[in-house]
C-alpha positions in Angstrom: 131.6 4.1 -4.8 128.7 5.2 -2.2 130.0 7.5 0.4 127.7 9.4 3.1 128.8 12.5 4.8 125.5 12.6 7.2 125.8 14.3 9.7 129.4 16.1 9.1 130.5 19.6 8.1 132.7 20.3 5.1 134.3 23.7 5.5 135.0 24.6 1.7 137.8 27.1 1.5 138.8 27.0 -2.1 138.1 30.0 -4.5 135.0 30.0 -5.8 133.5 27.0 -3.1 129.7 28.8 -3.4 127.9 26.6 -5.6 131.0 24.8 -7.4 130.9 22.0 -8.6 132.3 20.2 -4.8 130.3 21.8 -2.5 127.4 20.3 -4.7 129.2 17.1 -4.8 129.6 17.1 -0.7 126.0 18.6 0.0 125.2 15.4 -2.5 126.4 12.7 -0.4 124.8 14.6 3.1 127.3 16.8 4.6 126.9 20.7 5.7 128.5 22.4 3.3 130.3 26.2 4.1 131.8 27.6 1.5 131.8 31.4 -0.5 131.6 32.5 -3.3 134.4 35.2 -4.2 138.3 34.0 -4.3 138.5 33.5 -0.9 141.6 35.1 -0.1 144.1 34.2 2.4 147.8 34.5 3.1 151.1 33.1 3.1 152.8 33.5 6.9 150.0 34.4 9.0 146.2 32.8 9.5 143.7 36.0 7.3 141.0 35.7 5.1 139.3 32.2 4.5 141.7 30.8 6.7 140.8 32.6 9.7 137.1 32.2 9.5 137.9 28.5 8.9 139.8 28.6 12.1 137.1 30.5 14.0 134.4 27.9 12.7 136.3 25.2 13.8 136.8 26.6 17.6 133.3 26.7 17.8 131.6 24.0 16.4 134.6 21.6 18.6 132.8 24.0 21.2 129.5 22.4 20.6 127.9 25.0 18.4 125.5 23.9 15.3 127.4 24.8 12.1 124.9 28.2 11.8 126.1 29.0 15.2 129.3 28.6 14.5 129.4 30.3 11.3 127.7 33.6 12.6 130.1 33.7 15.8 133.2 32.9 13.2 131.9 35.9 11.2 132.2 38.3 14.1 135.3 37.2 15.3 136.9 38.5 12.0 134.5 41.6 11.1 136.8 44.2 12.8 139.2 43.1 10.5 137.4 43.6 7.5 136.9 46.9 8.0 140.6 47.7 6.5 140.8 44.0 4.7 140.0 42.6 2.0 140.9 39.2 3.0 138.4 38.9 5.9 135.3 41.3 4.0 135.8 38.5 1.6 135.6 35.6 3.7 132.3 37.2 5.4 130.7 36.5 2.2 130.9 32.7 3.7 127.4 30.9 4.4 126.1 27.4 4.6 125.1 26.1 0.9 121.8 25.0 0.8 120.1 22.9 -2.1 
């Protein structure tokens, strides 16, 4: 069935999103694909890793930011944590998938 994503932003957050197989798939049928490339860590009881980015990304592009924008201010909003995380240093491997 033909489906098109024009226009919207798929925020990939499983492990191994770079490149896999869906991102392809989603970038296929026109969205904005965000996804990395390690295991994209996150945890149980509280919002870390992949899951915080994600959150941060949201915030902003609801905030009217293009998803570049949003990505780079989602990136700083978590890069004090990476300094003592690996959660977050992983999720700042995180960047739009291009063709």
């Amino acid at each position: 069935r033909d489906c098109s994503l024009a226009g919207r932003v798929a925020f990939v957050a499983n492990c191994f999103g770079g490149g896999s197989e869906m991102s392809v798939a989603l970038r296929d049928v026109g969205a904005t694909v965000v996804a990395g490339p390690g295991k994209n860590y996150t945890a149980r009881k509280w919002v870390r890793g992949a899951d915080r980015l994600g959150m941060h990304f949201i915030k902003a592009i609801q905030a009217g930011q293009s998803p570049a924008q949003a990505l780079n201010k989602a990136k700083r909003n978590i890069r004090w944590l990476a300094w003592f995380s690996p959660l977050e240093r992983d999720a700042l491997d995180f960047s739009i998938q291009e063709a």
